[in-house]
DRENKOLGU-105075 format. One line per field, with one value per residue: residue in one letter; x, y, z of N, C-alpha, C in turn. Coordinates in pm, whole numbers, always signed. Layout:
residues N
residu [a:...] $
n.east [X:...] $
n.north [Y:...] $
n.up [Z:...] $
ca.east [X:...] $
ca.north [Y:...] $
ca.up [Z:...] $
c.east [X:...] $
c.north [Y:...] $
c.up [Z:...] $
This chain:
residues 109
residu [x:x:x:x:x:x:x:x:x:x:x:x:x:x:x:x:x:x:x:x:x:x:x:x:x:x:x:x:x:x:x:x:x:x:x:x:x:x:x:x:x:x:x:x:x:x:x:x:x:x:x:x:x:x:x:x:x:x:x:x:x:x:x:x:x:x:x:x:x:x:x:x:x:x:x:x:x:x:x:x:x:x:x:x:x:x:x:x:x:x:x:x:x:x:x:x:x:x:x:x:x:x:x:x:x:x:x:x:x] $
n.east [+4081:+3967:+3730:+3663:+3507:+3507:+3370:+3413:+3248:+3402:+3366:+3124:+3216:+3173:+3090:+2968:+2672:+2502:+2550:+2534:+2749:+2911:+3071:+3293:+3488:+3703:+3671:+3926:+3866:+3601:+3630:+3518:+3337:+3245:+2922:+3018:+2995:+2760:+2676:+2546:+2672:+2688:+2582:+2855:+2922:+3075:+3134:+3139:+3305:+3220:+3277:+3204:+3448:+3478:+3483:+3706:+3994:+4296:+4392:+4202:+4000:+3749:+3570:+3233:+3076:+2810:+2784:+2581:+2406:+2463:+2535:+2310:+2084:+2191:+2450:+2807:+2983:+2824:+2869:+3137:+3432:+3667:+3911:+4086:+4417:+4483:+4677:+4805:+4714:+4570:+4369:+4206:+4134:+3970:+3912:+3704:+3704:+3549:+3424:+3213:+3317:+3518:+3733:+3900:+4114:+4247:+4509:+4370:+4413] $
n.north [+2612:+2918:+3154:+3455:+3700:+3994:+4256:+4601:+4815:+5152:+5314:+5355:+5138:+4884:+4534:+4509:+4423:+4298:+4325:+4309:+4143:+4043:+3843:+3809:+3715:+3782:+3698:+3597:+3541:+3612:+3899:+4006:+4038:+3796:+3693:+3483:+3408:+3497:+3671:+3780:+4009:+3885:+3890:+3911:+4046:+3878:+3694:+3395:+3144:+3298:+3201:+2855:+2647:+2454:+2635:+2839:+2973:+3088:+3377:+3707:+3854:+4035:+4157:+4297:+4554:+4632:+4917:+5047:+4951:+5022:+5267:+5420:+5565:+5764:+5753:+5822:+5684:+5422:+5189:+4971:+4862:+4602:+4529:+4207:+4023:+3652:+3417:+3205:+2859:+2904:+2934:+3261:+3606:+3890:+4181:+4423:+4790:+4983:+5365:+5637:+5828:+5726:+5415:+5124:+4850:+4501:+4239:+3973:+3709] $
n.up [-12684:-12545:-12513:-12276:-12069:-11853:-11733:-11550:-11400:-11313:-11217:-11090:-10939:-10912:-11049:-11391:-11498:-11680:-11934:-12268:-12504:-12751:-12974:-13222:-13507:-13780:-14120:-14299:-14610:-14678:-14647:-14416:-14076:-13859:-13654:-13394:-13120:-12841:-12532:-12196:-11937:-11595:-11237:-11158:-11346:-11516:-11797:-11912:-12168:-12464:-12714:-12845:-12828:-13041:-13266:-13210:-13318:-13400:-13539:-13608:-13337:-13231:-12941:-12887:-12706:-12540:-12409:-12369:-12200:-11928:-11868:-12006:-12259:-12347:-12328:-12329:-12427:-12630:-12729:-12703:-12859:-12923:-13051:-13139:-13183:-13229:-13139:-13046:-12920:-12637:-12343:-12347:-12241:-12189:-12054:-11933:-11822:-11714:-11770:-11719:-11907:-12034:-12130:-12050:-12160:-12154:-12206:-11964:-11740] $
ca.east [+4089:+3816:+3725:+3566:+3540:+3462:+3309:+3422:+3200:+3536:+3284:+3024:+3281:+3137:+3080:+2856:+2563:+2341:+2565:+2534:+2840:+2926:+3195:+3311:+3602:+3740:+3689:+3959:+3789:+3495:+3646:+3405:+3326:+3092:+2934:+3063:+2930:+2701:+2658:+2535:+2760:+2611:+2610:+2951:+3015:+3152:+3035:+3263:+3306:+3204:+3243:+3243:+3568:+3515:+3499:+3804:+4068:+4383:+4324:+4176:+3879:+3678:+3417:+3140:+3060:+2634:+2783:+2472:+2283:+2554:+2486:+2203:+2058:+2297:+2575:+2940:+3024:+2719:+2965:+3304:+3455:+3816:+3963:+4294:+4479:+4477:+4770:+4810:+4580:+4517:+4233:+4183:+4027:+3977:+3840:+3692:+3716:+3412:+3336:+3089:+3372:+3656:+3750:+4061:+4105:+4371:+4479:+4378:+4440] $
ca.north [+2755:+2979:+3325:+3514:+3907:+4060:+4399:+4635:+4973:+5190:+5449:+5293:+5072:+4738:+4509:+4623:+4353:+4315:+4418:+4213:+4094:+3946:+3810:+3818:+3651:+3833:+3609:+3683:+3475:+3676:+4003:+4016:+3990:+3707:+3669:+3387:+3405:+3590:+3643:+3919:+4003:+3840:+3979:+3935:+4087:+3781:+3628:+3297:+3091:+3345:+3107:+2767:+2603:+2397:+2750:+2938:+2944:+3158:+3500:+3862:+3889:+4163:+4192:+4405:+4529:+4735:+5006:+5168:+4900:+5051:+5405:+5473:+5512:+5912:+5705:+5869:+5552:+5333:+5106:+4923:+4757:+4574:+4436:+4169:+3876:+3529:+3333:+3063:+2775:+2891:+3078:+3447:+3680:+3992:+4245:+4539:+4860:+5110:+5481:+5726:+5894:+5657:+5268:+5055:+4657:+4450:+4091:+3901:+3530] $
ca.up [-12668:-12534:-12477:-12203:-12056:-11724:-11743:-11435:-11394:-11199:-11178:-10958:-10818:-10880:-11135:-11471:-11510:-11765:-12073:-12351:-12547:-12915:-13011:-13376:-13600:-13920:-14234:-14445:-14728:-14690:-14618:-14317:-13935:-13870:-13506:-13327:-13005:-12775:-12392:-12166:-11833:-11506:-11160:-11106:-11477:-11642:-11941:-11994:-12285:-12510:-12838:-12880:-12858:-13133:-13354:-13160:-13424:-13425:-13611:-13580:-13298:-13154:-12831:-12913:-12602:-12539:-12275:-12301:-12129:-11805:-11907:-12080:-12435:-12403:-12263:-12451:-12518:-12615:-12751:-12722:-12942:-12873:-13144:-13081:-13307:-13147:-13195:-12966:-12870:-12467:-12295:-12388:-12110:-12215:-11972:-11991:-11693:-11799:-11691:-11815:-12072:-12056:-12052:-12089:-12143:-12139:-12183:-11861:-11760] $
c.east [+3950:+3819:+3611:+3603:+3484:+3479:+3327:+3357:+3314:+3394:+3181:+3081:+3199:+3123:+2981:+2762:+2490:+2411:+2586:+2665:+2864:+3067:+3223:+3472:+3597:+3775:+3731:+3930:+3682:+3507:+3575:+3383:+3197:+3103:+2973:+3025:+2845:+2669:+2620:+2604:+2628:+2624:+2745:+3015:+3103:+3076:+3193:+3223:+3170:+3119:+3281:+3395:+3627:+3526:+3620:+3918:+4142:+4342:+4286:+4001:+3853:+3608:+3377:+3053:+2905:+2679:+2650:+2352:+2344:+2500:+2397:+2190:+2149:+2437:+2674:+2965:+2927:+2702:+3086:+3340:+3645:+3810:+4097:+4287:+4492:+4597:+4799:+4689:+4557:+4365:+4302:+4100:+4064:+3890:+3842:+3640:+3656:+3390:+3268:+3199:+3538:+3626:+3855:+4020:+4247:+4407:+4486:+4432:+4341] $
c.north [+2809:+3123:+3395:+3676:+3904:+4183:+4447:+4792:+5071:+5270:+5429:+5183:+4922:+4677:+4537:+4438:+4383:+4385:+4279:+4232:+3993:+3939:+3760:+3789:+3689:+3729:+3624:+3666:+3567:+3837:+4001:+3992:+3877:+3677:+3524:+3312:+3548:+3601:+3767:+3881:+3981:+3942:+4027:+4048:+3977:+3712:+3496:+3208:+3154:+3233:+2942:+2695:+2512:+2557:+2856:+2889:+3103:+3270:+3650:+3819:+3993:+4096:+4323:+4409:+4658:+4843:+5083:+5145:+4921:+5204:+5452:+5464:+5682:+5842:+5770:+5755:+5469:+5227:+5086:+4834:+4760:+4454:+4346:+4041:+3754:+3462:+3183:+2989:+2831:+2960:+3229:+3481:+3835:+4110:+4393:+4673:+5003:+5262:+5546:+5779:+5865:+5473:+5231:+4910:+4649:+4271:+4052:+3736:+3508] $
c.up [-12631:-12557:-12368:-12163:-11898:-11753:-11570:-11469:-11282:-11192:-11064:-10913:-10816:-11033:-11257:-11524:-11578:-11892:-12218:-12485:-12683:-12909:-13198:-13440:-13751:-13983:-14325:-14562:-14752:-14689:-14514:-14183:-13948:-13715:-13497:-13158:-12923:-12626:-12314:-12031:-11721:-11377:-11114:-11238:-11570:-11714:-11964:-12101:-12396:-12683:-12798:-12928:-12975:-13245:-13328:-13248:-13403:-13518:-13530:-13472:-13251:-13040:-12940:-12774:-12581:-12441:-12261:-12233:-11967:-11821:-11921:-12240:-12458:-12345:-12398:-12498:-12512:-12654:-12778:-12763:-12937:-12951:-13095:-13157:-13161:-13202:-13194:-12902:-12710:-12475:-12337:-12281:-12153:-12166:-11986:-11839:-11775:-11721:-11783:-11931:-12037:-12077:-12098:-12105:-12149:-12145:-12042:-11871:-11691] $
């Protein structure tokens, strides 16, 4: 299993570069998020294999996503955070479509 993201800026119409990306797995033992991986988006905007496949395990993850290295340090959103349950062993792609005071995701393949 893996996990990766592609960051799309709709607003300036191209991909968003340069945003840096965590990835985090809820420990229900611990009550707690614990990072898991880290990556910042390239020119195209993708960041792949997020975590370590030996650590990708069925369960609750998030992205934690910096929008305000796309924005600014007044950016509305100066972070996004997209929580989703994992069930099945495949790839995860979970992408993220950014404007100054909106964004959406969605599961990709």
């Amino acid at each position: 299993m893996t996990l990766s993201t592609h960051i799309l800026d709709v607003e300036a119409g191209r991909p968003a570069a340069g945003v840096p990306v965590r990835a985090e797995r809820y420990d229900p033992g611990y009550g707690a998020w614990t990072v898991a991986g880290e990556g910042v988006s390239g020119v195209d905007g993708r960041v792949g294999e997020l975590v370590d496949p030996a650590r990708w395990v069925p369960g609750r993850w998030r992205l934690v996503f910096d929008t305000a290295a796309v924005h600014g340090p007044d950016a509305f959103w100066p972070q996004v955070t997209v929580e989703f349950a994992v069930a099945e062993p495949v790839h995860h792609h979970v992408p993220l479509l950014l404007a100054r005071h909106g964004y959406t995701t969605y599961r990709g393949s």
